[in-house]
MIGU-659524 format. One record per residue (C-alpha): x, y, z; residue number from 1; residue in one letter. Coordinates in nm, 4 decimals, padded with zeros to 6 digits, m for minus. Layout:
+----------+----------+----------+-----+------+
!        X !        Y !        Z !  nr ! rest !
+----------+----------+----------+-----+------+
!        X !        Y !        Z ! NUM !    A !
...
+----------+----------+----------+-----+------+
END
This chain:
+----------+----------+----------+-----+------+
!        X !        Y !        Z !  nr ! rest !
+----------+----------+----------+-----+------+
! m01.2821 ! m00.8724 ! m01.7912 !   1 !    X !
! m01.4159 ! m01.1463 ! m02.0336 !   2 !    X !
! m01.5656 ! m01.4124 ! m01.8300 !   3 !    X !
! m01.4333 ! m01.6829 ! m01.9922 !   4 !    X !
! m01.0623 ! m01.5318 ! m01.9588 !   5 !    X !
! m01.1579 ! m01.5014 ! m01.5570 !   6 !    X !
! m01.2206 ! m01.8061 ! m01.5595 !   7 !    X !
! m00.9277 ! m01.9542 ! m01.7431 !   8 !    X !
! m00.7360 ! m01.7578 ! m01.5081 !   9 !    X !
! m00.8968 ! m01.9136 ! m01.1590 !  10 !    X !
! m00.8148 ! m02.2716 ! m01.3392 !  11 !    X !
! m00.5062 ! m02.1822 ! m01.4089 !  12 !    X !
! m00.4475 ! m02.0953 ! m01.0295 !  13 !    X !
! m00.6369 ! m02.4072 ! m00.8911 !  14 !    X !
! m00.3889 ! m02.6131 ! m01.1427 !  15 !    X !
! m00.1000 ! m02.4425 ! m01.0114 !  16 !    X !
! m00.2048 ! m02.4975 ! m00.6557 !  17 !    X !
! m00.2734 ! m02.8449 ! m00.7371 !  18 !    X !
!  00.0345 ! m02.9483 ! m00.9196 !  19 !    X !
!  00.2780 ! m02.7465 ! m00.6742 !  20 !    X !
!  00.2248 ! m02.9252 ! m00.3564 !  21 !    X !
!  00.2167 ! m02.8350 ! m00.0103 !  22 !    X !
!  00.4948 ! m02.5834 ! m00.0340 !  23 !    X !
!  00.2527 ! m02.3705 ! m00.2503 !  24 !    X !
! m00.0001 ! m02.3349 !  00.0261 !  25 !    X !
!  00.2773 ! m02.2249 !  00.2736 !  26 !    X !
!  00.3697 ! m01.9501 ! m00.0122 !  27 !    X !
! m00.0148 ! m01.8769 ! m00.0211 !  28 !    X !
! m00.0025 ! m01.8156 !  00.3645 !  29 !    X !
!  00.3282 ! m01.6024 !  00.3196 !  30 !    X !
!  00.1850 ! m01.3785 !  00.0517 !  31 !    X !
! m00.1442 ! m01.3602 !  00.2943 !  32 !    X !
!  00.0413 ! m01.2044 !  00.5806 !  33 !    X !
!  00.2494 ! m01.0186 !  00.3264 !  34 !    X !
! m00.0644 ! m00.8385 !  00.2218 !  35 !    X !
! m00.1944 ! m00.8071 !  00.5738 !  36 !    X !
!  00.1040 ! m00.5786 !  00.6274 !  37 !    X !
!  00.1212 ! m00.4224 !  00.3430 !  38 !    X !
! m00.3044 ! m00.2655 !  00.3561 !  39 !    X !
! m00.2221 ! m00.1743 !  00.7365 !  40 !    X !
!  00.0627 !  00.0499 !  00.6454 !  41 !    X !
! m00.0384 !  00.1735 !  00.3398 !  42 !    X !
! m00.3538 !  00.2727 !  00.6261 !  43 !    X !
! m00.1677 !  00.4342 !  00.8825 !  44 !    X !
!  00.0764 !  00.6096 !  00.7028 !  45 !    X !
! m00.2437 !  00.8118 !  00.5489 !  46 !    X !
! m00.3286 !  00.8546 !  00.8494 !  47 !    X !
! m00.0053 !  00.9527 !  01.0622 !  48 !    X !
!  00.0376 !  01.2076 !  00.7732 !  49 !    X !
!  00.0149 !  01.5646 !  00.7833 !  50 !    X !
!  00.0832 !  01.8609 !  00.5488 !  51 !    X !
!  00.4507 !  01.9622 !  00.6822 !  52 !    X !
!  00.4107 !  02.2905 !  00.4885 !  53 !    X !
!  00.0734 !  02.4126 !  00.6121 !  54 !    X !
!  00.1618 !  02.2622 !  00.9714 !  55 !    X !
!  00.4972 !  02.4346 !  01.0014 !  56 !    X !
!  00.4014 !  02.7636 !  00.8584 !  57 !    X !
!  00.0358 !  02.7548 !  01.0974 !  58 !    X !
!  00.3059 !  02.6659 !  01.4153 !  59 !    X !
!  00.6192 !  02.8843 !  01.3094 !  60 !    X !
!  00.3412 !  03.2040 !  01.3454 !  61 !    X !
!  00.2192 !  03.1363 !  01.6305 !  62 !    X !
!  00.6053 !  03.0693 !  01.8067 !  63 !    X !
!  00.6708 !  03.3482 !  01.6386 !  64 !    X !
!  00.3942 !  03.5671 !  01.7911 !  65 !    X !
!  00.4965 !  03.3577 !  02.1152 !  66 !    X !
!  00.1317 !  03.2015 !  02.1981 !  67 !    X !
!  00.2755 !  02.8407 !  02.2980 !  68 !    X !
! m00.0572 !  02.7547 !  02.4345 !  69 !    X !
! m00.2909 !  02.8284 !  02.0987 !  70 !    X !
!  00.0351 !  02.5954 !  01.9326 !  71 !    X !
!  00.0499 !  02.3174 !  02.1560 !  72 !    X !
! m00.3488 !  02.3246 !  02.1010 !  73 !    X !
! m00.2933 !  02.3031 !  01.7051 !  74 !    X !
! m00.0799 !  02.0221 !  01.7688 !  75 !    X !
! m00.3124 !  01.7838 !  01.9538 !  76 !    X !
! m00.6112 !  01.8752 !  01.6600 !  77 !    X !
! m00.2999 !  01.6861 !  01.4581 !  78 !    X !
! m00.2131 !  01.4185 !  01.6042 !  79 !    X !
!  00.0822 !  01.2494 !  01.3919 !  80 !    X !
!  00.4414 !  01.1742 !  01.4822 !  81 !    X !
!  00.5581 !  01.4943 !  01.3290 !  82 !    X !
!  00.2874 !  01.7347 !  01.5663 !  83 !    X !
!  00.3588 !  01.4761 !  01.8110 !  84 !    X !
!  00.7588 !  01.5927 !  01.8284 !  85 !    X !
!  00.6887 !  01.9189 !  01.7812 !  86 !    X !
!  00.4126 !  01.9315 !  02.0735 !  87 !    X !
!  00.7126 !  01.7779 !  02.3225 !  88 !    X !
!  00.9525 !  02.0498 !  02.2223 !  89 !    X !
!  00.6805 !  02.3540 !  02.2667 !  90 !    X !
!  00.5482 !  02.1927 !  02.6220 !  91 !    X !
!  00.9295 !  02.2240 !  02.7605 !  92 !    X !
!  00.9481 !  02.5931 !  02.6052 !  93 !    X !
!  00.6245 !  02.7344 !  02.7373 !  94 !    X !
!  00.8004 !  02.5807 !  03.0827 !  95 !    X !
!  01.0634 !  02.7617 !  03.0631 !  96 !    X !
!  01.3128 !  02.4721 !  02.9872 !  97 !    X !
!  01.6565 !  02.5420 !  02.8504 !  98 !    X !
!  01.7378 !  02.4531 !  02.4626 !  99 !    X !
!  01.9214 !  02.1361 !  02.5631 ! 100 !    X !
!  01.6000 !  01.9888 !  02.7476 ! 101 !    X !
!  01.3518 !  02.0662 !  02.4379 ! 102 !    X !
!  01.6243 !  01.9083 !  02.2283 ! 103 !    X !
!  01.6180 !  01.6214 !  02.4242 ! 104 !    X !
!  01.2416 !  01.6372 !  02.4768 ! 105 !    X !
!  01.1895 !  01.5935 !  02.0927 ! 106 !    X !
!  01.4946 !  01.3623 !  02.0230 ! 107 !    X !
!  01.2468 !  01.1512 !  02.2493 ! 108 !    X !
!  00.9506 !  01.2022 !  02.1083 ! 109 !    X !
!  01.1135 !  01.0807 !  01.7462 ! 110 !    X !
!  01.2173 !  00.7405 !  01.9326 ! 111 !    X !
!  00.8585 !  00.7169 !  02.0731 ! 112 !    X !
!  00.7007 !  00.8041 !  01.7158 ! 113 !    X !
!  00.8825 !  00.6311 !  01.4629 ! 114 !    X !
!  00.8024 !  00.2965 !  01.5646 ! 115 !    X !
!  00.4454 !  00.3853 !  01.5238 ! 116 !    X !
!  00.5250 !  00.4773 !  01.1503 ! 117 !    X !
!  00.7576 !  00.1609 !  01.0683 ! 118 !    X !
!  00.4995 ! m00.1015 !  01.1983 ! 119 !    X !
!  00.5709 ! m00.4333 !  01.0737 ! 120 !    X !
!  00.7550 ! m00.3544 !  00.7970 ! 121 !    X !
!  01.0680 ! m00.4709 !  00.8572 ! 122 !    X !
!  00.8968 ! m00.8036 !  00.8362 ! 123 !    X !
!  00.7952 ! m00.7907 !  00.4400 ! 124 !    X !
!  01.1899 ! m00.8400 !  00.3885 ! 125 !    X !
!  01.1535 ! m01.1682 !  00.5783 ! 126 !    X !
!  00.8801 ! m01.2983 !  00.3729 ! 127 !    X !
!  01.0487 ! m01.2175 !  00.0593 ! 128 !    X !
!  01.3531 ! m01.4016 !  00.1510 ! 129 !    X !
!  01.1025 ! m01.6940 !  00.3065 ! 130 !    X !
!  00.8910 ! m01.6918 !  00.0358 ! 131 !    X !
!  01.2592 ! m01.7302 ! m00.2612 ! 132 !    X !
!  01.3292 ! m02.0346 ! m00.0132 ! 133 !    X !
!  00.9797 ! m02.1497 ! m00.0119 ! 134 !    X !
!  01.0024 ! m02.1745 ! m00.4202 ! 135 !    X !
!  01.3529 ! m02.3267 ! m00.4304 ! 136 !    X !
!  01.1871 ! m02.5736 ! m00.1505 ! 137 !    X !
!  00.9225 ! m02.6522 ! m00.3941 ! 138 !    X !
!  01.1304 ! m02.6797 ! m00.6863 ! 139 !    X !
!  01.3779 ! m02.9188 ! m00.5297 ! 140 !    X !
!  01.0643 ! m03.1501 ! m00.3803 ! 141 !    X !
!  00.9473 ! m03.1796 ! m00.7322 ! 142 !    X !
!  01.2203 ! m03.2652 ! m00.9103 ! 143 !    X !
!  01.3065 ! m03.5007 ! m00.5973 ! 144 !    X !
!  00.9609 ! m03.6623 ! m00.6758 ! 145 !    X !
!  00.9830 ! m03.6409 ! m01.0820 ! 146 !    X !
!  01.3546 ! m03.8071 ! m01.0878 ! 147 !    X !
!  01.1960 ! m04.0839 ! m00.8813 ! 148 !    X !
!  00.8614 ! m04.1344 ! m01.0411 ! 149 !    X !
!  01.0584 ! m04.2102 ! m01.3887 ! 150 !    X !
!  01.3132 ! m04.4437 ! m01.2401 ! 151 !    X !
!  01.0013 ! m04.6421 ! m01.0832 ! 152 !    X !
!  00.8025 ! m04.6047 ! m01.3830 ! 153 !    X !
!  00.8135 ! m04.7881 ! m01.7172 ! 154 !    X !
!  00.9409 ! m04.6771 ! m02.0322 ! 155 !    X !
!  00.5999 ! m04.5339 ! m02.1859 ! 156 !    X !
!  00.5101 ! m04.3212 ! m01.8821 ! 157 !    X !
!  00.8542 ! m04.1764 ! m01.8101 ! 158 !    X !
!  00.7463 ! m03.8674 ! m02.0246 ! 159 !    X !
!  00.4655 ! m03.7619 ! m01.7766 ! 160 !    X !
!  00.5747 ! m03.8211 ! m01.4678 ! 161 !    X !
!  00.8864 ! m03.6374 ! m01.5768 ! 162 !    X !
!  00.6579 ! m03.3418 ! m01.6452 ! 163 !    X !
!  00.4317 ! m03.3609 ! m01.3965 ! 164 !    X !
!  00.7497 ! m03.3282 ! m01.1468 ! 165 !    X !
!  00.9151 ! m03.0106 ! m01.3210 ! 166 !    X !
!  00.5783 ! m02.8508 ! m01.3678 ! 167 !    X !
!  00.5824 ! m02.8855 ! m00.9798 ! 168 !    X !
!  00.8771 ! m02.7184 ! m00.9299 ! 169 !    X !
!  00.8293 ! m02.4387 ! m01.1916 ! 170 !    X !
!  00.4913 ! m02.3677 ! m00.9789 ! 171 !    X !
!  00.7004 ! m02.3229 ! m00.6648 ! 172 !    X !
!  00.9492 ! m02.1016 ! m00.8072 ! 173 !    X !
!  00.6798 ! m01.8532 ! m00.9842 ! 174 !    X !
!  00.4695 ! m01.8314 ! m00.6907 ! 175 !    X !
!  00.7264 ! m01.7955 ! m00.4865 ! 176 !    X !
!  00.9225 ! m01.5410 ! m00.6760 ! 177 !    X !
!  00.5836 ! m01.3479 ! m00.7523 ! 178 !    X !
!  00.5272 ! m01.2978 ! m00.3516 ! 179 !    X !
!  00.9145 ! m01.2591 ! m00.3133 ! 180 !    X !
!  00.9046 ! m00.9301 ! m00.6161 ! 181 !    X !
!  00.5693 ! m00.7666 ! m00.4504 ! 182 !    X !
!  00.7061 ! m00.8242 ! m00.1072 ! 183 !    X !
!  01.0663 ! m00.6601 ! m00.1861 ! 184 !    X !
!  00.8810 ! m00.3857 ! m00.3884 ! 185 !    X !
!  00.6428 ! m00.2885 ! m00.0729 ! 186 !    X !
!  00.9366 ! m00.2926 !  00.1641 ! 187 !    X !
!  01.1320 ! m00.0418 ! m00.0571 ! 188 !    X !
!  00.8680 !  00.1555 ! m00.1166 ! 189 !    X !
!  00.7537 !  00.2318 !  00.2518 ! 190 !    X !
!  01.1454 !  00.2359 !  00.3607 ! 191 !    X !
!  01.1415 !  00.5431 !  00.1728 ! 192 !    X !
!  00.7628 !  00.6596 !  00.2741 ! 193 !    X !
!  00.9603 !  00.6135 !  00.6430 ! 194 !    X !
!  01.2659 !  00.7755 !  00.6140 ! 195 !    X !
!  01.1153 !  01.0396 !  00.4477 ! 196 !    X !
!  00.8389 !  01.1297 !  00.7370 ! 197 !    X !
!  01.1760 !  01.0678 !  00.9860 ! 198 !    X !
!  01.3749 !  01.3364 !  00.7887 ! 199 !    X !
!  01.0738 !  01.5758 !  00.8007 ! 200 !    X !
!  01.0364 !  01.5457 !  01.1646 ! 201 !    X !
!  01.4107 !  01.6317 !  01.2495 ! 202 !    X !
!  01.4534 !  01.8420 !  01.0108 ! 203 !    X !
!  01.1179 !  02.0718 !  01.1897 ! 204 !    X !
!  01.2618 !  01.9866 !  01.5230 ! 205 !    X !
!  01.5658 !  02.1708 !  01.4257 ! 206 !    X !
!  01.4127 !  02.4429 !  01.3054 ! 207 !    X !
!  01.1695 !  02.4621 !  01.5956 ! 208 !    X !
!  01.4819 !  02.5015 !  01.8129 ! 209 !    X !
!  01.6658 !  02.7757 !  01.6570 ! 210 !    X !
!  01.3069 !  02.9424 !  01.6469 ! 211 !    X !
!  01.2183 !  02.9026 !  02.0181 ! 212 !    X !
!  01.5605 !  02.9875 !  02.0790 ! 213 !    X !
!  01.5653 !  03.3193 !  01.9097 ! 214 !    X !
!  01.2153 !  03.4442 !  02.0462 ! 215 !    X !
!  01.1936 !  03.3483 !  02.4243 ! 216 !    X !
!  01.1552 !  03.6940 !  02.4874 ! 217 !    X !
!  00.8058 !  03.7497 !  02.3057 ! 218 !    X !
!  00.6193 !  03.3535 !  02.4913 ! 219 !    X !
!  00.3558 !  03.4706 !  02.6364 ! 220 !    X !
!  00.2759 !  03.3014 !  03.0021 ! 221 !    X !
+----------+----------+----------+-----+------+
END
């Protein structure tokens, strides 16, 4: 990047900082956590992940072939919430456990799992919403503040103190719609990322348990 457009661009966020008030430092401290939240899941969700295809197919064999013990050992090499579920459902098979208790085994293991995959993202939807009030905040101080400045000031100032009030609002209401849009567009994104790794795990969970069923005969103790 041209230096000189850099730093054009840091003035131009000093200015804004400076002309919006207090409110934009709150929105500064919203879109801080925002991004806090935002690095940590895009980090464990890389690293809760696993390869469903190569996983199921590797544990599917081996269930097949009925060596619980060399599967359950895959499993904890893997440890995601995905292995995780599946591990629960092949512990209660290689004891022996009826279909209804490694259903409910694994149904368990999803409520102990997901939360580990949703994190604190419920929370980016709050600071969008915080961070549209935040703006309209702002906005509203300013044009408080600019509506009073010309009624105390004289007739040849009136012009720039009426500006200097709406450019305080119109700094509150970008910056706070800016963090609002990246916030929204996070959430969305990883509500998906979520419900898709939730869907994979019942969806193998399932199919674990019409497997186990159908080859209790061949588990090796």
């Amino acid at each position: 990047m041209n230096p000189t457009v850099a730093a054009e661009n840091i003035n131009f966020i000093q200015r804004a900082f400076s002309e919006g008030g207090v409110v934009m430092y709150v929105i500064a401290a919203i879109a801080i956590l925002s991004l806090i939240v935002i690095i940590d899941r895009m980090t464990k969700l890389k690293n809760l992940s696993v390869d469903k295809r190569e996983f199921t197919d590797q544990i599917f064999r081996l269930v097949v072939a009925g060596d619980l013990r060399q599967a359950i050992s895959f499993c904890d090499a893997r440890p995601a919430p995905l292995t995780n579920t599946v591990k629960a459902g092949l512990v209660q098979a290689m004891n022996k456990r009826p279909d209804e208790e490694i259903q409910v085994a694994m149904d368990a293991a999803v409520m102990r799992e997901m939360p580990k995959v949703e994190g604190w993202v419920s929370f980016l939807a709050v600071f969008g919403n915080v961070s549209v009030l935040a703006g309209l905040l702002g906005t509203i101080i300013g044009m408080i503040g600019s509506f009073r400045a010309v009624a105390a000031a004289d007739p040849a100032t009136k012009a720039l103190e009426l500006s200097r009030g709406i450019s305080h609002a119109l700094n509150c209401t970008a910056f706070g719609l800016l963090v609002a849009i990246t916030c929204i567009v996070a959430y969305g994104l990883f509500q998906h990322r979520i419900q898709n790794t939730e869907n994979e795990v019942i969806e193998t969970s399932m199919t674990l348990l019409n497997l186990v069923a159908s080859n209790r005969e061949k588990f090796k103790d």
